[in-house]
C-alpha positions in Angstrom: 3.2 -35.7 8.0 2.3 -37.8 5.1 4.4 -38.6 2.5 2.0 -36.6 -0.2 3.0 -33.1 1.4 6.7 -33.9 1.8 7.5 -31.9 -1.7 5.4 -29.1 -1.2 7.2 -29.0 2.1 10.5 -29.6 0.8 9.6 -26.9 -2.3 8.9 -24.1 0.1 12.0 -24.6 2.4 13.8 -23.9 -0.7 11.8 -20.8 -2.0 12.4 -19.2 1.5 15.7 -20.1 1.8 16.7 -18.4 -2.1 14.4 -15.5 -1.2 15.6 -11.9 -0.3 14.0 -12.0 3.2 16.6 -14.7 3.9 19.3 -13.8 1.9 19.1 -10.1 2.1 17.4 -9.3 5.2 18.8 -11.8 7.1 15.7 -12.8 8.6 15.2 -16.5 10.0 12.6 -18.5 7.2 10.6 -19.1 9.8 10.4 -15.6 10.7 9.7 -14.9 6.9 7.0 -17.3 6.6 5.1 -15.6 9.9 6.2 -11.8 10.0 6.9 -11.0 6.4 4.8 -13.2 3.9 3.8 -9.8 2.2 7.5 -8.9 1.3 7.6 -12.8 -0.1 8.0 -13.9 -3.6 4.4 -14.8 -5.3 6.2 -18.4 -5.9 6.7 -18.7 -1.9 3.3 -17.4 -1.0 1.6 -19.9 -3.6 4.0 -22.8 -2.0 2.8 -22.2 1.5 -0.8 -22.1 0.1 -0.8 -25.1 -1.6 1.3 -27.0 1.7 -1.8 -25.8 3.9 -4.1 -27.1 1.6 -1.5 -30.6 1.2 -1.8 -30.4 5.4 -5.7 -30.2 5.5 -6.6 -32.2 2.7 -4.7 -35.0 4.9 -8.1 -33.9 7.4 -10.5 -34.4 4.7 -12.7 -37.7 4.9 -13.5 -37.2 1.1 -9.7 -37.5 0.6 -8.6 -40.2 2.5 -10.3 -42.5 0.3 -9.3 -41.1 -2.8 -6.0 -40.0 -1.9 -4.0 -36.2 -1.5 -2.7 -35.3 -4.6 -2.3 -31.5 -3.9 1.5 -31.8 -3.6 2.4 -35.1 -4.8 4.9 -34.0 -7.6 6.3 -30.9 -6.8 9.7 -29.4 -7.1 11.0 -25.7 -6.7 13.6 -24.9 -9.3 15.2 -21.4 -8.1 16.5 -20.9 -11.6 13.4 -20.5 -13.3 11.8 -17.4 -14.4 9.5 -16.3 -12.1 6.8 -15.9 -14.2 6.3 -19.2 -15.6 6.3 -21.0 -12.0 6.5 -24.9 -12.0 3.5 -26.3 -9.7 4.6 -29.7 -10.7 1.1 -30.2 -12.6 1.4 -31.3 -16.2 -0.7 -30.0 -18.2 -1.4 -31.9 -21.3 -3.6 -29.4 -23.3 
């Protein structure tokens, strides 16, 4: 895998490993990310959307050229509210 999807990659190991599917249930995380992304937190479920988008912009002829910057700087911070998720953009507006 290329290096640009390794913190997305890294980000949602986290989130599925601090979610209640894995820490409540039980539940393997990669039995969580297949059989239960429903009961998921919206942080997780946005993670593995942006890692599939990482993975198939590495696919992308338009984006080899200019590079994958989907998940270059990301980081999941369990601590932080979840309604003011960090998707490792900065915004400067």
């Amino acid at each position: 895998m290329s290096s640009s999807c390794k913190g997305l990659l890294a980000a949602l190991k986290d989130c599925l490993m601090h979610s209640d599917c894995v820490m409540k249930q039980g539940n393997l995380p990669s039995d969580c990310l297949k059989n239960h992304t429903d009961e998921l937190p919206q942080e997780c479920q946005s993670l593995r959307k942006a890692t599939f988008e990482c993975k198939r912009g590495m696919l992308d002829m338009r984006k080899r050229f200019r590079g994958n910057i989907v998940g270059s700087r990301f980081q999941y911070d369990p601590d932080k509210p979840s309604s003011q998720p960090d998707l490792g953009s900065s915004s400067s507006s």
